[in-house]
N, C-alpha and C positions, 0 to 999 in steps of 0.2 A: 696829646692831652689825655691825662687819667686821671680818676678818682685815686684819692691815700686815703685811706686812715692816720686820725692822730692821738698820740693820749691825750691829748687839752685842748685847748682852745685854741692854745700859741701860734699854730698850725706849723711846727717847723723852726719858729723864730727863736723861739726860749723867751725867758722873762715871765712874768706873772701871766697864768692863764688857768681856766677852772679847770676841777679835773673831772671829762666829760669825754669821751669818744668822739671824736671832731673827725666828719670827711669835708673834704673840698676836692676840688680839680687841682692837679698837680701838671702846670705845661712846658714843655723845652723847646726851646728855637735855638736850633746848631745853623752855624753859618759857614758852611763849607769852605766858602771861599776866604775870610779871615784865622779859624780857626777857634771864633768864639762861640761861648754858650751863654743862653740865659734859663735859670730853672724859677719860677712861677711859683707860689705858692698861695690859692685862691686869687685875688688881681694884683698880689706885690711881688714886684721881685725877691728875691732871696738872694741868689748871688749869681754871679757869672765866672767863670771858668774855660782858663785858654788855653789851648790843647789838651784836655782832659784825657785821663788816664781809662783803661780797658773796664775800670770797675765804675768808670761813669756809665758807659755804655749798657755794661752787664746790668744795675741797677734801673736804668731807663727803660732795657728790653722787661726787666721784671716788677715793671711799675711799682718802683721803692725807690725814692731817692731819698737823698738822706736828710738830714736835718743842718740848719747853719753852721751851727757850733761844729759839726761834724763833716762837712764839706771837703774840707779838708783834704781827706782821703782818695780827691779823684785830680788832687796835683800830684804831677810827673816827676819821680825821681829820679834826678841827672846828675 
C-alpha cells in the first residue's frame, strides 16, 4: 500500500471528476500461488491482472501504477 497522486478526483478511474490534486492509498495484493493481481484504488478495485508483465512490477516497486484506461500495458505479449 502507497499514497498516488492524482490530477482529479477520478482517482484512476476516468469519467467526470474535478480538477483538484487527489491522493489516496493505492494497494496491490499479488497471489503467488494463482498468478492474480488486484490494484486498489482508495477502497475500489480498478482492475485485476494475470500474470502481469515486468512493467507491472517496475511500476509497483515505483509506487506509480497506472490508470484504468491504461492498464493495459502490464498484459503479456505472446
Amino acid at each position: 500500500m502507497f499514497p498516488q497522486v492524482w490530477g482529479d478526483t477520478s482517482l484512476g478511474f476516468g469519467g467526470i471528476g474535478g480538477q483538484a490534486m487527489t491522493s489516496a492509498y493505492t494497494t496491490v495484493i499479488v497471489d503467488n500461488c494463482t498468478g492474480w493481481c488486484g490494484v486498489f484504488f482508495g477502497e475500489r478495485l480498478a482492475y485485476t491482472i494475470l500474470n502481469p508483465n515486468q512493467a507491472f512490477y517496475d511500476d509497483l516497486h515505483n509506487g506509480r501504477m497506472e490508470s484504468v484506461s491504461k492498464s493495459g500495458k502490464y498484459l503479456r505479449k505472446e
